[in-house]
C-alpha positions, 0 to 999 in steps of 0.5 A: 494568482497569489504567490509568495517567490520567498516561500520554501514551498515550491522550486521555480513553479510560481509563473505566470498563470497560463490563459487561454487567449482568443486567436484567429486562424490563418485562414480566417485571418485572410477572410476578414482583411478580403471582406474589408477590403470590399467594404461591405455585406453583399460583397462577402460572396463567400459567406464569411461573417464580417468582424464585430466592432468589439472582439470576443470575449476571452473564452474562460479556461478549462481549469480553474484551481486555487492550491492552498498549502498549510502547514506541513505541506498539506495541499487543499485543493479548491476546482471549479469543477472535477477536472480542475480539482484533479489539474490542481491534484497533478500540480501539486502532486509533480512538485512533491513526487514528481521522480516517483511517478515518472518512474512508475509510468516509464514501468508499466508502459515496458520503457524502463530500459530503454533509459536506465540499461538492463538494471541489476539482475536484468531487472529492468528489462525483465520488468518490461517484459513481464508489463508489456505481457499483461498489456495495462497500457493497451487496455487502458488506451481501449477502455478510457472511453468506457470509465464515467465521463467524471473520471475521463475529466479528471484523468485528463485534468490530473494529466494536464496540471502534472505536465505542466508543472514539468514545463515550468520547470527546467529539467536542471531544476528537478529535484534529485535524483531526477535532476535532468533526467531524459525519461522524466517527461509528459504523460497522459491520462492513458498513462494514468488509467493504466497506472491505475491498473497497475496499482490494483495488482499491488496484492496480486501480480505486482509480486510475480512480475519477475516470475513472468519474466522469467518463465522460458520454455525448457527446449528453448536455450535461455538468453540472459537478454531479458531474463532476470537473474535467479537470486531476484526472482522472489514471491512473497504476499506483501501482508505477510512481512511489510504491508500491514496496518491497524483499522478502528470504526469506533460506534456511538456505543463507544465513544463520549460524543456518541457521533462515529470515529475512525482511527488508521494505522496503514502500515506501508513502505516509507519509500517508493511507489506505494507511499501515500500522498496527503491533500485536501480535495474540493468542488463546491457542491460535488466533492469536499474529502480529505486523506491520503491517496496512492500516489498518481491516483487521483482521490483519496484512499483513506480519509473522511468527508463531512459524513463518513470516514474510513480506513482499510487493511491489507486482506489475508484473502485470496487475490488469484490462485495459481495453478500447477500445469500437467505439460504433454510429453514432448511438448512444454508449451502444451498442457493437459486440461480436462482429459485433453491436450491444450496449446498455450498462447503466446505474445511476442514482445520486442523491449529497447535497451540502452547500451553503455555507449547509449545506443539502443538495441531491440531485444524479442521475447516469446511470452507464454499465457495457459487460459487462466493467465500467465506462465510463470517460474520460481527459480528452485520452487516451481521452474518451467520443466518437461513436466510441469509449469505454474501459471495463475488467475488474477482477479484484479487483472480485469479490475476496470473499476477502481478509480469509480469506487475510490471516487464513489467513497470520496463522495459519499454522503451517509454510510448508506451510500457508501456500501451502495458505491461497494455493491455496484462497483465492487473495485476495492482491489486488496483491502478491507474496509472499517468505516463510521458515519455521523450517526455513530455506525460503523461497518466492516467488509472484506470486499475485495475481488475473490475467487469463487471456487466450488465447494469442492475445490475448497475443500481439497484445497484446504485439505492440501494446504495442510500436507495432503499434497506436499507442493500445495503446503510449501507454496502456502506456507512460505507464500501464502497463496493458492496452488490448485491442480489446473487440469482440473476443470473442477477448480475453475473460477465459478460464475455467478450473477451479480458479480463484477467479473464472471468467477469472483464473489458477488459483493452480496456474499462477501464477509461484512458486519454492521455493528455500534460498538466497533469494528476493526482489522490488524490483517488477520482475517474477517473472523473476528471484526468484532469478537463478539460477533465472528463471521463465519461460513465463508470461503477460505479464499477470504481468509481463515476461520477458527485460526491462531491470531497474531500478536497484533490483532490480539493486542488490538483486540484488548485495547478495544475491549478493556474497560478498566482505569488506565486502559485505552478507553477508560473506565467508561469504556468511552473512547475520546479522540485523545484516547484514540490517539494515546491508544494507538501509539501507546507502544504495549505489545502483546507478547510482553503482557502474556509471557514477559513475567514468566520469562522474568521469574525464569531467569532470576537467579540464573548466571551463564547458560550454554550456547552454541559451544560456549556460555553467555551471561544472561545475567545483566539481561534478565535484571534489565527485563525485570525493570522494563517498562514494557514499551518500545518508547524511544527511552525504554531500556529492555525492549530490544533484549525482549525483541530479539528474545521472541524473535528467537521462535518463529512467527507461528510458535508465538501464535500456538506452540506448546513449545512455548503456551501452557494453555493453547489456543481455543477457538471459543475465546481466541483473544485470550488464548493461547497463554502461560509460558510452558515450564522448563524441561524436565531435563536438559536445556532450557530453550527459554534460557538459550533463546535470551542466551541467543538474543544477548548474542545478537545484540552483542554481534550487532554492536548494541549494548544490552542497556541501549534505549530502544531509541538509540538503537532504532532509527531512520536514515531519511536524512543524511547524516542524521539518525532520528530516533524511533519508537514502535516495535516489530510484528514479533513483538505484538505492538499495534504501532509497526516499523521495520525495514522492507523492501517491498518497492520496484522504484528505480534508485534513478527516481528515489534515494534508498534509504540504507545498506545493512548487514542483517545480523537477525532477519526476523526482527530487522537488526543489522549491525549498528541497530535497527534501519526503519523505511516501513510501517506506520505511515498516515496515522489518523485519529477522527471523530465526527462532532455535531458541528463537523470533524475534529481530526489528528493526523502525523504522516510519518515519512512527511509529504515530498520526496524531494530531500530539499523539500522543508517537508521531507522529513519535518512530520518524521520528526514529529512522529519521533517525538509523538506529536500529532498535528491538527487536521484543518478541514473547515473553510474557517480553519483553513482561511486562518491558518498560514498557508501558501496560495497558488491559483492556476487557470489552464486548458 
C-alpha cells in the first residue's frame, strides 16, 4: 500500500490493508495436537491428515485494487478482476458520497422513518409506504441469482469495499451532515440491486411515489399516519422542467481528424441522489471506461472506452401510461373492465416510525394495485372518489436489465457491438442515446422501454390529448403523461416478439439513425436527430413528430449546421475539440438571435409605458439591450432584462405563437421556424412593451439593478458564505449551456446540505429575490475525440466530485466552471503514471 497520511484526500481511511489470513478451526485445531500426541500415520484412526512441515500458504484475496487519485479528485480504479474493480468503486464511492447513498438505501428498503420521524409533510413515512408497495427490495433479493455472475461479483465487490470504508471509519468521523448518524450502516448487494431498481424509475414511478401513498379508498376514514400531506403531493416529468441535457456524436464528415467525437451536456441536479460520479474503471484485458455513473451504480453512464463514446438525454417519450378507473357503484375498491366487475388487489404494509422520545411504533397500510399497477391520487386533479381512481403501467417496473446494459456499453469494443449490447438487453430505462466510434460513425437511438399501444389507442389518445377529452388534455398538459381510458381493453399494453417484457417495443422498432455527419438531442423528441434525415412513422408513445422545437434544440441545431467564420465549426465546417468546447458553453440563446433586434427597434424612442395601474421607465432597459452582447457570460450586462422579458410568455408561446411569430412554424423547415417578431396592435397596448415594462418590475422587486452583470446576480451558494458567480441561462432563454434551481431531489436534508431558501419573485426564470440561486443544470460537461493513437478528451464536473463540504473537491471544479475552464481528462497509463495522484492499494475478502 502506498499512502500519503498528509494527503487532503481522504478523512481517517489510510489503515492498514486488511489480509485474508490462514486460520485453524477449533475442531481441526484438536485434531492435529491428538495425532501428535500419538506419534504417528497409523495411529490417526480417524483419518485426520497429520500437519506438513511447512504451513500453507496464505490464500490470496478476494480483491485486489489500487485507486489512484488524480487531480480534482478523479478516482482510476485499477482490479485484478471485476469484483475487485467494483470493491475499489464502493471504496472510493463511501469516501466522496457516502451520507447520500446510505440515505438512498434506507429509501427503498421503506426504514426512512424508522430514523428521521414522519418527515415534513409525512413525507418519510409516505415514501416507505409507497416502496414497501412496489417491492424493489424483495424483487432484487429473488432475482440477484438471475443477474449474470460478472455482475453478482461486482454487486457484491461494490458492497464489500462501501462497507468497509464505513468500518475504518468512526461514525464521529462522517463527514457532515451524516456525522454519527444511526441509519448510516452496512449494505449489501441485495440493497444495491435494489437501488438499481430504484434508479430505472427516475422517468417513471419516482414521481408518483407520494400519489401511491397517498391513494385511500373513499369509505375509508383517512389517518394522517402515513398520509402525506396535499401541498407535497405533486407530479411532474422531470425532462419538462429540471432534467435536460444537450448530446452531440459528431462523424468523420465533420470533424478535422476524421476519427468520431462526442460531446455531453447532462443537465441534472447539483444535489441529491441524481448527481453523477466521476471515475476511471479498469481490469486488464476485460474493462478500460472512463465517465460518470449514477451514484451507487456500479459503471459508468456517460463516458468513453478506447473505441466508442457516448452520451445521453433524458427522452420525451413515454415511460407508462396511466389509466382512469370506472369504480362499481358502492364498491371503490372495485372496478369495471371490459364489461365487467374487477376486484383490486391489496398489499398490507406495517412501516416503523420513530417518535420524538425515540421509541418506535408500528404503523399498517392497505395498498391498492388494478392489474395495470398501483393506485394513485393526485390531490385536486385525480383523487380516489366513489366514481373513479388513476392507476398506471411502468415499463421500468419489470427493468431487471439495467445494470448488464450499462456494463454491456462500458465493454464494448466497435459501435457494432455496442448496438448489439441494445438489441439484447434492452435496459436503457429513460434516455436516448448519441454515440461515436474511432471510425467517425455515429448513431442515435430512443431505446427506452415503451409502451406498444395499438394503433387505435394511439390515435384516440392523441385525439384526446388535443381537447377530445378534457381530462386526457390536463394531465398532458401540465404533466406530460398518458391517460387512457383503463375499462378498455383496447388500450392494454400490445405483445410482440423480440421485446424484453411482454407489451413494450421491440428494440428492432424503436427510432434510430445512423449517420457520418452527426447526430444529436437537446430532449425534443427522435424527430429531428439530424434534421436532414427526420424520423418519422413511429408511435407517439416515443415522442411527437411535426411539433414546435424549443428554443434549445433550435439553437442546438444551428451550431451544428453553421458553416460560416465565427460559427461553432467554422468555415470548413470541421469541428475540432476546442471548437466543441467553445460551442458548447458559448452562452448564445436563441430567442435573442431570432427576436432581440426587433425587440430592440420596438422600444427605442419609448419612455413610460402602463403597467398594472402605474408606468414603468423602459427606458434605460432598451439602451441596455441595444448595447448586449447577447450572451449570458458572467460580465454581460442586458442578459437578465432579456430573460425575464421572455420569461413574460409562456414556454409554449416562444415555441409557436402568432402572438409573438410573424412567421409560424413550418413542419418542413423546423429549424428556422417560426421567426419575426409580430407587430404592435393596431390599437391599445403593446404586449411587447408591457412584457419589458414587466421584466423592469421583476427585476426591481428582486432587488437587481437593470445594469447588474449576469454574474453578480447569478450564482450558487454551494459554499457557505461564498456566492461563485455563474454563466448559462434558462430554457426560457434557448441557450444550449443550462442552470437554474430544481427541486427534483427525495434525499433527506440528514444526508445533504440544501443549497438555498428563496423567495421566488418569477418562477419561469427561477429569480428570487436577491438574483438568481443555481443547484441544477449543466453538470459532467465532456468534449472527446478519438485520435489514431487514443482519446483526447476536456472535461469540467460542475458541482465537483465529493459531497462532503470539507472535501478540497467540494466545490474546486464549480469554481472552474464559474471561470469556464476545462481540465484535461487523463485516460492513458502514461498520463495517468505522470500526473500527481494519491495512491491507495486495498486487498480484502
Amino acid at each position: 500500500m502506498h499512502s500519503n497520511l498528509s494527503s487532503p484526500f481522504r478523512r481517517g481511511v489510510f489503515q492498514r490493508p486488511r489480509n485474508t489470513r490462514w486460520q485453524l478451526t477449533l475442531t481441526a485445531g484438536l485434531g492435529l495436537l491428538l495425532t501428535t500426541a500419538c506419534g504417528g500415520r497409523d495411529n490417526n484412526v480417524q483419518g485426520i491428515p497429520l500437519p506438513s512441515p511447512h504451513p500453507p500458504p496464505t490464500p490470496k484475496p478476494t480483491y485486489e485494487v489500487t485507486i489512484r487519485r488524480t487531480a480534482h479528485g478523479v478516482p482510476h480504479i485499477t482490479g485484478k478482476d471485476m469484483g475487485s474493480v467494483a470493491y475499489g468503486n464502493g471504496f472510493a464511492f463511501a469516501q466522496d458520497h457516502v451520507c447520500i447513498l446510505s440515505d438512498q438505501i434506507v429509501k427503498v428498503r421503506g426504514e426512512r422513518a424508522q430514523y428521521l420521524g414522519m418527515g415534513p409533510g409525512n413525507t418519510y413515512a409516505a415514501s416507505d409506504f409507497a416502496y414497501r408497495a412496489l417491492g424493489l427490495h424483495e424483487r432484487a433479493g429473488a432475482e440477484l441469482s438471475q443477474q449474470p455472475a460478472n455482475l453478482q461479483a461486482m454487486l457484491k465487490g461494490y458492497a464489500a469495499g462501501y462497507n468497509r470504508y464505513l468500518e475504518e471509519t468512526p461514525k464521529d468521523q462522517l463527514p457532515a451532515p451524516c456525522t454519527n448518524a444511526e441509519w448510516v450502516k452496512p449494505i449489501s448487494d441485495v440493497d444495491l440491486l435494489a437501488y438499481a431498481y430504484s434508479v430505472a424509475l427516475t422517468g417513471s414511478s419516482y414521481q408518483l411515489i407520494l400519489p401511491i401513498a397517498a391513494a385511500t379508498p373513499p369509505e375509508v376514514t383517512p389517518t394522517t399516519v402515513g398520509l402525506p400531506d396535499r401541498e407535497y403531493v405533486k407530479v411532474q416529468r422531470p425532462e419538462l422542467s429540471q432534467v435536460g441535457s444537450n448530446g452531440w456524436a459528431i462523424g468523420r464528415d465533420r470533424t478535422a481528424t476524421g476519427h468520431g467525437m462526442v460531446v455531453a451536456n447532462p443537465h441534472f441536479p447539483w444535489e441529491g441522489e441524481l448527481k453523477l460520479w466521476e471515475s476511471h474503471l479498469i481490469v486488464p484485458g476485460e474493462l478500460d471506461i472512463y465517465g460518470v455513473g449514477l451514484l451507487g451504480v456500479p459503471a459508468v453512464l456517460i463516458g468513453f472506452n478506447n473505441d466508442v463514446a457516448w452520451t445521453h438525454t433524458f427522452s420525451s417519450g413515454q415511460r407508462m401510461t396511466l389509466y382512469g378507473l370506472q369504480l362499481v357503484p358502492g364498491k371503490p375498491t372495485s372496478y369495471m373492465y371490459d364489461g365487467a366487475e374487477r376486484e383490486m388487489t391489496w398489499k398490507d404494509v406495517t412501516i416503523q416510525v420513530r417518535q420524538d422520545d425515540g421509541t418506535l411504533v408500528e404503523v399498517p397500510r392497505r395498498m391498492y394495485f388494478s392489474h395495470y399497477g398501483p393506485i394513485i391520487s393526485i390531490p385536486g386533479m385525480a383523487e380516489w372518489t366513489e366514481q373513479s381512481v388513476l392507476t398506471f403501467r411502468d415499463a421500468n417496473l419489470e427493468n431487471r436489465t439495467l445494470l448488464s446494459q450499462f456494463l454491456g456499453m462500458n465493454q464494448a469494443r466497435s459501435l457494432e457491438e455496442f448496438k448489439a449490447v441494445y438489441a439484447r438487453e434492452q435496459g436503457i430505462p429513460w434516455v436516448n442515446t448519441m454515440a461515436a466510434d474511432r471510425a467517425g460513425n455515429t448513431w442515435y437511438a430512443d431505446a427506452a422501454p415503451t409502451p406498444n399501444l395499438s394503433p387505435v389507442a394511439q390515435a384516440t389518445w392523441n385525439a384526446a390529448r388535443q381537447g377530445a377529452d378534457p381530462a386526457t388534455t390536463l394531465i398532458w398538459q401540465q404533466m406530460g403523461l398518458v391517460l387512457l381510458d383503463g375499462s378498455n381493453k383496447e388500450n392494454e399494453w400490445q405483445e410482440v416478439e423480440g421485446a424484453r417484457s411482454p407489451g413494450l417495443v421491440p428494440f428492432s422498432q424503436v427510432p434510430q439513425l445512423d449517420r457520418t455527419d452527426f447526430v444529436f438531442n437537446a430532449n425534443d423528441s427522435y424527430w429531428l436527430a439530424n434534421p436532414a434525415a427526420p424520423l418519422t412513422g413511429f408511435s407517439p408513445m416515443h415522442g411527437l413528430e411535426d411539433v414546435p422545437q424549443t428554443p434549445r434544440t433550435r439553437l442546438n441545431a444551428v451550431m451544428l449546421t453553421e458553416v460560416r467564420e465565427g460559427g461553432a465549426s467554422g468555415a470548413d465546417g470541421k469541428f475540432t475539440r476546442t471548437e466543441l468546447q467553445d460551442a458548447i458553453l458559448n452562452n448564445r440563446g436563441m430567442m435573442a438571435e431570432l427576436l432581440l433586434d426587433d425587440v430592440v427597434a420596438r422600444c427605442t424612442g419609448q419612455t413610460t409605458v402602463p403597467y398594472q395601474g402605474g408606468t414603468v421607465d423602459i427606458s434605460q432597459a432598451c439602451a441596455l439591450l441595444a448595447q448586449w452582447d447577447r450572451r449570458y457570460d458572467v460580465d454581460s450586462v442586458g442578459a437578465i432584462i432579456w430573460r425575464e422579458f421572455v420569461g413574460s410568455y409562456p414556454i409554449g408561446q416562444l415555441q409557436n405563437s402568432p402572438a409573438l411569430y410573424t412567421q409560424p412554424f413550418d413542419p418542413a423547415d423546423p429549424i428556422a421556424t417560426p421567426h419575426t417578431l409580430a407587430p404592435a396592435p393596431a390599437e391599445g397596448e403593446d404586449p411587447v412593451l408591457t412584457n419589458l415594462a414587466r421584466a423592469v418590475t421583476m427585476l426591481t422587486n428582486a432587488g437587481l439593478a437593470l445594469d447588474l452583470p449576469l454574474g453578480e446576480a447569478q450564482f450558487t451558494p454551494r459554499v457557505a458564505g461564498e456566492r461563485i458567480p455563474l454563466h448559462g441561462a434558462t430554457n426560457y432563454d434557448g441557450a444550449a449551456n443550462i442552470v437554474g434551481f430544481g427541486t427534483l431531489k427525495s434525499t433527506a436534508p440528514d444526508a445533504e446540505y440544501n443549497s438555498a431558501t428563496r423567495e421566488v419573485i418569477n418562477s419561469r426564470t427561477g429569480l428570487s429575490r436577491g438574483g438568481y440561486i443555481i443547484n441544477n443544470g449543466s453538470s459532467f460537461i465532456m468534449a472527446m475525440e478519438f485520435t489514431p493513437t487514443g482519446v483526447q478528451a476536456s472535461a469540467v464536473l460542475t458541482y465537483s466530485e465529493s459531497s462532503d463540504p470539507a472535501s478540497p473537491y467540494y466545490a474546486d471544479q464549480t469554481r472552474l466552471y464559474s471561470q469556464k475552464q476545462w481540465r484535461p481528462i487523463l485516460f492513458s497509463a502514461e498520463e495517468i503514471a505522470a500526473a500527481p495522484a494519491e495512491e491507495l492499494t486495498l486487498t480484502g475478502d
